[in-house]
C-alpha positions in Angstrom: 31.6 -10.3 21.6 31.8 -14.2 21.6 30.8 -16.0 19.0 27.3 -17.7 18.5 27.4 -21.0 19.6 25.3 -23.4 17.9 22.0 -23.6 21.0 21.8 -19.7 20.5 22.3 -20.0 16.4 19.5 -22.6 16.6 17.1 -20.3 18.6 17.7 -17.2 16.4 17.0 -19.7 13.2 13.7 -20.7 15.1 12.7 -17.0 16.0 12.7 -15.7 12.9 10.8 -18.7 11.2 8.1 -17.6 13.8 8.2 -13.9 12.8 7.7 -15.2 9.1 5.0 -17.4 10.3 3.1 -14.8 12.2 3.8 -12.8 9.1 2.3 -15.2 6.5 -0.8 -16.0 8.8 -1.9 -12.5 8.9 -1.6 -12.7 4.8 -3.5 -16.0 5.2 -6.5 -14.6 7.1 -6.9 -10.7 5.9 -7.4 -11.8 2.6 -9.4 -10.2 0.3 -12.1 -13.4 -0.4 -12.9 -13.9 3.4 -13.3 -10.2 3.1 -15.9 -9.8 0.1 -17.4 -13.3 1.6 -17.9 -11.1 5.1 -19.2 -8.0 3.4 -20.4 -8.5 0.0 -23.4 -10.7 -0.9 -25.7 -11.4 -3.6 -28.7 -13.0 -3.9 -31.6 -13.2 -6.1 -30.2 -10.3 -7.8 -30.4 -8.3 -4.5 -26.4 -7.0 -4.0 -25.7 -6.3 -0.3 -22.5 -4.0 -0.1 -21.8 -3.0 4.1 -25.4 -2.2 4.8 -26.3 -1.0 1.2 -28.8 -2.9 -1.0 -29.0 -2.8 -4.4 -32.0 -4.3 -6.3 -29.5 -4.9 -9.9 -33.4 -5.2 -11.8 -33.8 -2.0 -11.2 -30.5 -0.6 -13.0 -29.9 -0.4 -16.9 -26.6 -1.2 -16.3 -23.8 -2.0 -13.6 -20.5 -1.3 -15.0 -17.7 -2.4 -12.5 -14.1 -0.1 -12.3 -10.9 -2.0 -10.5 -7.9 -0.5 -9.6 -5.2 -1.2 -7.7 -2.2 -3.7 -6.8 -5.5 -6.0 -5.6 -7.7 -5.1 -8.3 -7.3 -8.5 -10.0 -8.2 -10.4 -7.0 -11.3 -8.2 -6.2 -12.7 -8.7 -9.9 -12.6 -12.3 -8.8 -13.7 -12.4 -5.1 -16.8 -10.1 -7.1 -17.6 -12.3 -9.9 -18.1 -15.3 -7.6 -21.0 -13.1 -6.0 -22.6 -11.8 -8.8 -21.6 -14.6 -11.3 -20.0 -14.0 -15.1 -22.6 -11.1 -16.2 -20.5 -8.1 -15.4 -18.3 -5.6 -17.6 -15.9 -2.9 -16.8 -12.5 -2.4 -16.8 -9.6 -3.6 -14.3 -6.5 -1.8 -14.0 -3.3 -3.3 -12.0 0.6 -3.1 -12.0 0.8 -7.0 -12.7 -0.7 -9.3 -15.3 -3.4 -11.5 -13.9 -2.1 -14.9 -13.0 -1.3 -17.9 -15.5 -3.0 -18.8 -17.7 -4.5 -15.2 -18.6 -7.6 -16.9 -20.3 -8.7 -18.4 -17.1 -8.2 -15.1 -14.8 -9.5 -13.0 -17.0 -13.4 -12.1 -16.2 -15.6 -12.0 -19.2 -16.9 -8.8 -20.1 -13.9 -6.8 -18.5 -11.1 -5.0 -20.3 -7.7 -5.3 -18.9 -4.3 -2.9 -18.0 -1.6 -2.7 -16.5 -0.3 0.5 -15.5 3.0 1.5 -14.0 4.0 1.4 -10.0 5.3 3.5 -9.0 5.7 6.0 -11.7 3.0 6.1 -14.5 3.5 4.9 -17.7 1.8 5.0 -20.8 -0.6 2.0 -20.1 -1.8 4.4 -17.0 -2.9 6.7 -19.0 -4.7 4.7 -21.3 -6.5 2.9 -18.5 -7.3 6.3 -17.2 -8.5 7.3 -20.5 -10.9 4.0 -20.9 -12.2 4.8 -17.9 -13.1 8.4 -18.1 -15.1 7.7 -21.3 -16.7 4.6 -20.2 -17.9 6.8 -17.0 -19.0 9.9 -18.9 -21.2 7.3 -20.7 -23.3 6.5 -17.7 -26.7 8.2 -16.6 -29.0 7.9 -13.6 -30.0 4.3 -14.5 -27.1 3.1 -14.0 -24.6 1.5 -11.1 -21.2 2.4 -11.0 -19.1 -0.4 -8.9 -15.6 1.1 -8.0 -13.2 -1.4 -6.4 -10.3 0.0 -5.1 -6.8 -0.5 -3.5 -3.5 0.8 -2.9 -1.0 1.3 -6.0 -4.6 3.4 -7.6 -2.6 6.5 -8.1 0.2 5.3 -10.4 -2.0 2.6 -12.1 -4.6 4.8 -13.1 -3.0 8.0 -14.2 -4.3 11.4 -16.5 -2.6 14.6 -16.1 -4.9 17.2 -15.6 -3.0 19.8 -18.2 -1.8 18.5 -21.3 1.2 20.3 -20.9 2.3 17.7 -18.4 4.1 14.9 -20.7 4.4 11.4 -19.3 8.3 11.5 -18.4 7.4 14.8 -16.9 4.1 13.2 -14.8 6.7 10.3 -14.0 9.7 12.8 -12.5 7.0 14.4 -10.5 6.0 10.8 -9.1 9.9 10.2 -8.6 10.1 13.2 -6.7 7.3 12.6 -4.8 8.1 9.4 -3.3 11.9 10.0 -2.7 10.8 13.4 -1.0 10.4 11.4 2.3 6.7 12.8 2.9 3.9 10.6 4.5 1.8 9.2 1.9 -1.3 11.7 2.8 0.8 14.0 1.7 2.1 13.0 -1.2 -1.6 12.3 -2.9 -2.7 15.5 -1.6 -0.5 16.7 -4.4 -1.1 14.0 -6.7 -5.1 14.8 -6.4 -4.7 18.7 -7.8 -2.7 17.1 -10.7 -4.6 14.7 -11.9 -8.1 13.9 -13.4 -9.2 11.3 -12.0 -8.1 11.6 -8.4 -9.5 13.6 -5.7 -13.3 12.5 -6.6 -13.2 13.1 -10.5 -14.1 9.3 -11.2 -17.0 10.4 -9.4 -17.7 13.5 -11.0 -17.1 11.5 -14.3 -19.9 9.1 -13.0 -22.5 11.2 -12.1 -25.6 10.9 -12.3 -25.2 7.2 -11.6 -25.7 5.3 -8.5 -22.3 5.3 -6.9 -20.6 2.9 -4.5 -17.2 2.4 -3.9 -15.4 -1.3 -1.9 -12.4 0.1 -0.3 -9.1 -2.7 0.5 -7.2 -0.1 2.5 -3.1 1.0 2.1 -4.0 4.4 4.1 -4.5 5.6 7.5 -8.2 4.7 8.7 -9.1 8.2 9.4 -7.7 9.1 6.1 -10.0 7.1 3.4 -9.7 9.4 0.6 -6.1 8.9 0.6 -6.8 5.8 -0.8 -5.6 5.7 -4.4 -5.5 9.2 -3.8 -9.4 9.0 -3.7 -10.9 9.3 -6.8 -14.6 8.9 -6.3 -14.3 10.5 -2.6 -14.9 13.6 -1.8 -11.0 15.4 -1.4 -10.4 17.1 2.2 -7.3 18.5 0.9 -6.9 21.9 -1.1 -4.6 23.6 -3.4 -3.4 25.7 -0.2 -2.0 22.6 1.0 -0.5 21.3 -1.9 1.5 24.9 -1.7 2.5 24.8 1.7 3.8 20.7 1.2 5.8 21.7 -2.1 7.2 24.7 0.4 8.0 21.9 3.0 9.7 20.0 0.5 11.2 21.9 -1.3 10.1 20.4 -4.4 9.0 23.2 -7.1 12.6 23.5 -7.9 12.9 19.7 -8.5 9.2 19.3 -10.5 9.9 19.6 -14.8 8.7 23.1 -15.8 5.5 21.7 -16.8 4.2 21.0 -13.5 6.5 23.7 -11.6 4.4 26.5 -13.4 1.7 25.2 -12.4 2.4 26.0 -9.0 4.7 29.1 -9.6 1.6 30.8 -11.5 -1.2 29.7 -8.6 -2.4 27.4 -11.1 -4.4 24.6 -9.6 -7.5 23.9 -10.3 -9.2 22.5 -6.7 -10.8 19.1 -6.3 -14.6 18.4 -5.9 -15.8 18.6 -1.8 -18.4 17.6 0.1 -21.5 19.6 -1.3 -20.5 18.6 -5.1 -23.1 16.8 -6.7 -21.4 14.1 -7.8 -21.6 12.6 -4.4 -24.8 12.5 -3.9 -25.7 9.3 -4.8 -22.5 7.7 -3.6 -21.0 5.8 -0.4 -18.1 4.1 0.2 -17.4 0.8 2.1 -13.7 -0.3 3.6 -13.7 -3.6 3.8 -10.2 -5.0 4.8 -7.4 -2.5 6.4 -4.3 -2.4 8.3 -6.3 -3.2 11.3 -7.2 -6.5 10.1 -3.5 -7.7 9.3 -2.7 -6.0 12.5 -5.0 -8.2 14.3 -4.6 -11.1 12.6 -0.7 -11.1 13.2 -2.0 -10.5 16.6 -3.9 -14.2 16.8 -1.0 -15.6 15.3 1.5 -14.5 17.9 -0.4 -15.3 20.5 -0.9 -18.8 19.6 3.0 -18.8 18.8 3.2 -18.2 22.9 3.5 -14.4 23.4 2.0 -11.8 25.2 1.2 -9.5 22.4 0.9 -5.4 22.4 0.2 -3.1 19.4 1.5 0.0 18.9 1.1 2.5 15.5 2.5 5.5 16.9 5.3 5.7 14.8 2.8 5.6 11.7 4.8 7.9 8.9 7.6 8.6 11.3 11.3 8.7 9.5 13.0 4.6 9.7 15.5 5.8 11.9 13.0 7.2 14.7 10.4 4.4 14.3 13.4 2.0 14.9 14.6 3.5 18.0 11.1 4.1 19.1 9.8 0.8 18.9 13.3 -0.9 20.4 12.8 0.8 23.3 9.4 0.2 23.2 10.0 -3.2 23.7 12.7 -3.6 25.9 9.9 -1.8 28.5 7.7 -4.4 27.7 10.1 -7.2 28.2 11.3 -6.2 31.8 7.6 -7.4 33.1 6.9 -10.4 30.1 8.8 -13.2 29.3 8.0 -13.6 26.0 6.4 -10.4 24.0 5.8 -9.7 20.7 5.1 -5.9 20.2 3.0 -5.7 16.7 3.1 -1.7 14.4 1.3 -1.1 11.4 1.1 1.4 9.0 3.9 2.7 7.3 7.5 4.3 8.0 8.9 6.9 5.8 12.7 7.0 3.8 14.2 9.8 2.5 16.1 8.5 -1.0 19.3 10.0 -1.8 21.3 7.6 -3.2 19.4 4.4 -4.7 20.6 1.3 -4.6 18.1 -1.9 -3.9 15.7 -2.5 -1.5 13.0 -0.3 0.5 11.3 1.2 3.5 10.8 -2.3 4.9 14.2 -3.6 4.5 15.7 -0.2 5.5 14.0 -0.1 9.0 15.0 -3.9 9.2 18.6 -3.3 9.1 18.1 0.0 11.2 17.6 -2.6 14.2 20.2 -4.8 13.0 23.2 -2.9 15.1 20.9 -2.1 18.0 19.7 -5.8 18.7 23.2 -7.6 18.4 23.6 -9.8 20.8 20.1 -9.8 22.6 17.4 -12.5 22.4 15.5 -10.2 19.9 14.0 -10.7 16.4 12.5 -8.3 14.0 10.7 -8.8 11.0 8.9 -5.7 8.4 7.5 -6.5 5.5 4.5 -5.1 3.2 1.9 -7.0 2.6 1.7 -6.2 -1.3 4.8 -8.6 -1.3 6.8 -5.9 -2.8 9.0 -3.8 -0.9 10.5 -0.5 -3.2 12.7 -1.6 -6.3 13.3 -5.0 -4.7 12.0 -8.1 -5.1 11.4 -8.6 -1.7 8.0 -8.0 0.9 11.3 -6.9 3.3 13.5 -8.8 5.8 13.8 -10.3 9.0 17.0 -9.1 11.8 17.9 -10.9 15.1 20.8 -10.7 17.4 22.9 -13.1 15.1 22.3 -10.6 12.1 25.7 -8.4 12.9 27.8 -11.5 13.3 26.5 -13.1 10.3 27.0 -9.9 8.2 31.2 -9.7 9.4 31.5 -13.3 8.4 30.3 -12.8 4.9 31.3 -9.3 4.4 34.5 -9.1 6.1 33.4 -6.4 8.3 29.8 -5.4 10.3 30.3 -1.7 8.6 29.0 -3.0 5.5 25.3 -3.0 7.5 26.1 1.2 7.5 27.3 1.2 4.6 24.1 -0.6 2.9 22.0 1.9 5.4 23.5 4.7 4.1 23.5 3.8 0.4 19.6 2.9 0.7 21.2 -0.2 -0.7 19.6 -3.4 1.6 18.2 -6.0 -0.6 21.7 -7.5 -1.5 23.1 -7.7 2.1 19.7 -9.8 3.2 19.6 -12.0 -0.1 23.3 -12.6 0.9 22.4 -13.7 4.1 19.0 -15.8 3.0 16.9 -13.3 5.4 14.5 -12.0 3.0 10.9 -12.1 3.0 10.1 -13.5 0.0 5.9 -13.7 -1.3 5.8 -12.1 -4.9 2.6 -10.0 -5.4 0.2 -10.9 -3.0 -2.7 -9.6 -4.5 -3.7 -7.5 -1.6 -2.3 -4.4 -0.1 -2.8 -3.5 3.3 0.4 -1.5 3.9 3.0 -2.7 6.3 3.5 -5.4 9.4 6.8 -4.9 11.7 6.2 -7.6 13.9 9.3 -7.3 17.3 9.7 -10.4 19.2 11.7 -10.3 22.6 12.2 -14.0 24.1 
């Protein structure tokens, strides 16, 4: 193949700034503040949550959990409704912004648990919790605010056999496994207690209502944080038949292993418990809205735009091929397309090295797209793609050559596929997508452009 010359080198550097634009504009407008400033509203003590009202006079007390990668940012977007005269606790995998006094909401306790294994700060959050929760009765209102990064955060064992390296192998094993995320908390849920509605059950008998920022499938809400004041749709016969899938009792610690060797699960709460009586649940920002907001962005950028989340869970590989192709049809009738997926993609860890399931997909279309007028960008929009410290990386047809100038060789893009070992090949080549914690977490954007 000839080399680049410097018209096509300066449309490929143009391209991908517009995949990062229409990247950062979806961040811009599905933020979590428009979001609350859409659905949540208070006035004259009267809270509006969705379609709820709640008359705060007529509650002894409103006690407020957060959780989640976004939970610092939905403490705040709430506070500026209600005002300073919460209390409750937030729990997050990152500190709250500099300077901690000023981010910090009066009347809150703060932690920061692990992501994503649980550490020991999980467990205490999960502790605080729990006891501030069993302390509530039917004059009170329980606020839950929750988002994606819940289940590590927020973290009890449901045995006390299960030690904390143990409950953190099982997490390890869990996420390398290569399952969907659905199924991954449907396991999580049986082994824990909090998730799988037992913050609810923990609440009850007070008023319940949860404000969902969604990392999950829509038609899959208690997924969320593996859903811990949602009723659980999964059961322990599931759990067993995904372990079997996976083959993962032989690599759980003996702790949890037994626990499924001697049918030992205890099931969630369903529908008819109690403890769900008095609650309801309201998602307020998803996938969808990134989705469509990239959507806005790319069509002011000048291309005929087409969604497509079929390949939602699907292995990196497969999604890649699929959505290639998937756009190559589209561009035969359109000059300029951008074909939009959201959700996430799955990746099967075998030998660590740096990066993620954002970066690996990127560099999955890397080889594919050499040479053609073809950029593609994937990124989450926690900012924080695996181990890295990257949201995930951009590709175009110039990526191949770029990588044989500065490696010696365009193997090294197999080699870094192979070894699950991304970040440092992009951070070579400045193609990163650098945000830091966002926040927010509305699982992933892979935004295809064809020009």
């Amino acid at each position: 193949m000839p080399p680049i010359s410097p018209a096509r080198d300066q449309q490929f550097r143009r391209m991908r700034d517009t995949a990062r634009e229409i990247f950062t504009s979806a961040l811009r407008n599905a933020s979590i503040e428009s979001a609350f400033a859409r659905n949540v509203h208070c006035e004259r003590r009267v809270l509006r949550i969705g379609h709820d009202l709640h008359d705060l006079d007529s509650y002894q007390r409103v006690f407020v959990v957060s959780i989640g990668k976004a939970a610092h940012t939905m403490t705040a977007a709430l506070e500026s409704q209600l005002g300073s005269s919460l209390e409750g606790i937030v729990a997050s995998s990152v500190e709250p912004a500099s300077p901690v006094s000023a981010s910090q909401v009066r009347g809150f306790r703060y932690f920061c648990g692990g992501h994503p294994t649980p550490t020991a700060e999980s467990i205490l959050a999960a502790s605080a919790i729990l006891k501030s929760l069993t302390a509530l009765d039917s004059a009170a209102l329980a606020i839950f605010m929750i988002s994606g990064g819940g289940s590590s955060i927020v973290e009890k064992p449901v045995d006390d056999d299960i030690s904390l390296p143990d409950l953190a192998a099982t997490y390890r094993t869990l996420v390398h496994c290569g399952a969907p995320i659905a199924e991954i908390n449907a396991i999580r849920k049986h082994l824990s207690a909090v998730k799988g509605g037992r913050l609810a059950q923990a609440a009850y008998p007070a008023q319940q209502v949860s404000i969902l920022v969604s990392d999950v499938p829509d038609d899959t809400p208690d997924a969320l944080a593996s859903g811990p004041t949602m009723p659980d749709s999964t059961s322990i016969h599931d759990c067993e038949r995904i372990a079997a899938k996976y083959d993962l009792i032989d690599q759980f610690p003996k702790s949890v292993a037994d626990l499924f060797r001697q049918h030992a699960l205890n099931e969630t709460p369903k529908s008819d418990d109690p403890a769900f009586v008095r609650a309801r649940w309201w998602t307020v920002l998803s996938n969808k809205v990134a989705i469509d907001e990239a959507a806005v962005a790319a069509t002011r950028a000048g291309f005929a735009v087409e969604v497509d989340n079929s390949c939602d869970d699907w292995p990196y590989d497969k999604a890649a091929g699929y959505l290639l192709n998937r756009l190559r049809e589209l561009r035969r009738t359109v000059s300029r397309v951008c074909l939009i997926s959201g959700g996430e993609v799955t990746v099967t860890v075998r030998n660590g090295g740096t990066g993620g399931r954002n970066q690996q997909f990127a560099l999955a279309c890397a080889e594919p797209i050499s040479g053609h007028d073809v950029t593609v960008l994937s990124a989450g929009t926690d900012g924080i793609d695996g181990n890295s410290p990257a949201a995930g990386a951009v590709v175009d047809g110039s990526t191949l050559d770029r990588v044989g100038a500065r490696a010696g060789s365009a193997k090294a893009v197999q080699l870094a596929l192979s070894s699950f070992n991304a970040y440092p090949l992009f951070a070579a080549l400045g193609d990163m997508v650098l945000t830091g914690p966002t926040g927010n977490n509305l699982r992933d954007l892979r935004i295809l452009l064809a020009y």
